[in-house]
N, C-alpha and C positions, 0 to 999 in steps of 0.2 A: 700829350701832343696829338693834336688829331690826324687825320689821313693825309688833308691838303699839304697842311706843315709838311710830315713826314715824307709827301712826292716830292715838295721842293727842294728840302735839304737830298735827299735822294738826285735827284736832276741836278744840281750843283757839284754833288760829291764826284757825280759822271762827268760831268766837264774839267773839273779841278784834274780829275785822275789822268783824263788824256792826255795834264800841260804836265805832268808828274815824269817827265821823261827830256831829260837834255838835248838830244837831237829834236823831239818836237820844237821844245821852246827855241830851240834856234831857228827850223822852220818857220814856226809862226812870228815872231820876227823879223824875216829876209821876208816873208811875204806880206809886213805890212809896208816895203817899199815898193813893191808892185807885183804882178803876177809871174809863178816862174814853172816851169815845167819841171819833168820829176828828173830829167837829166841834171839841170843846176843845182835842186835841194840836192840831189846826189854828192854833185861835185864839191857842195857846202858842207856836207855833213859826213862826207866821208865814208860812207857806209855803200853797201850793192845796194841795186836798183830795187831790188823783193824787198828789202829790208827798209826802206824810204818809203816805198809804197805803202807798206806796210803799216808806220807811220802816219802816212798822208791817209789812210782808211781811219785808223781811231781819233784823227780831230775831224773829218768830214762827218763820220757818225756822228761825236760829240757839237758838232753844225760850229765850228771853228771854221772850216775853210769850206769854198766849196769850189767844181770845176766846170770849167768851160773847153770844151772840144773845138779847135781849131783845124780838119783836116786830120791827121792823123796822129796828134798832139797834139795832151791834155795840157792845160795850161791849169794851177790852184791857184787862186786868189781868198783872200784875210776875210772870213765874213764879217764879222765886226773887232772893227779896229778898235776899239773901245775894250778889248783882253791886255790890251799893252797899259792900261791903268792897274789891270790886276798885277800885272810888273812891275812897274813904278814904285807898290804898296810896300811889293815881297822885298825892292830896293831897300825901302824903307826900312823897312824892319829889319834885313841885313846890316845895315849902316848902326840902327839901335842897340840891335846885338853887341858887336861890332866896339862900339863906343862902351857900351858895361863892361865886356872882356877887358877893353884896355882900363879904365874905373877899378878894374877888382886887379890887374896884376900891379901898378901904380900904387895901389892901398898895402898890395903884399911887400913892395919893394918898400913902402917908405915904414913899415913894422917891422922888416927886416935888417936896417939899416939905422934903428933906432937903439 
C-alpha cells in the first residue's frame, strides 16, 4: 500500500471514528433537519452542555458539521448531508444481519423439532 492509499484509509477511519458514538449519530441526524444550537442537541441528547460540546468539537474536527455564530449563539448545521447514506448502509446491513439471525434460529428450531 503506498502513502496516498494509507492517508486515505487513515482520513476515513478519522471520520468513521467520530460517527462511532451514539449521541453523535443522533446529533448528526437532528441536524440534517436544519440547524440547531447546543441548547436543543442538549435537550435531544440528554447529556450537560460540556459534554454535547464536546461532542459537537469531534465531528467539526472530523468537518461533519460546521457553525455559524448568530449573536451570542452558535447555531451547527450537517456539513454534508450525504453522511446519512453512510446510514442508510449501516441500516442495511443491520437488517442482513438481522435476517441470518432469524435463518439460523429457524434452522435450529426446525432440527430441533425433527
Amino acid at each position: 500500500m503506498d502513502q496516498r492509499d494509507l492517508s486515505r484509509y487513515e482520513e476515513q477511519a478519522r471520520i468513521i471514528k467520530a460517527l462511532a458514538n451514539p449521541s453523535r449519530l443522533m446529533m448528526v441526524e437532528e441536524l440534517n433537519k436544519g440547524r440547531r444550537n447546543v441548547s436543543e442537541l442538549t435537550q435531544l441528547v440528554g447529556s450537560d452542555t460540556s459534554t454535547v460540546s464536546k461532542h459537537l468539537s469531534v465531528l467539526k474536527n472530523a468537518g461533519l458539521v460546521f457553525i455559524e455564530k448568530m449573536g451570542t449563539t452558535v447555531f451547527y448545521h450537517l456539513r454534508m448531508p450525504c453522511i446519512l447514506d453512510f446510514f442508510n448502509c449501516i441500516e442495511a446491513v443491520m437488517e442482513a444481519n438481522a435476517f441470518g439471525q432469524m435463518e439460523t434460529v429457524i434452522s435450529c428450531k426446525t432440527k430441533s423439532q425433527s
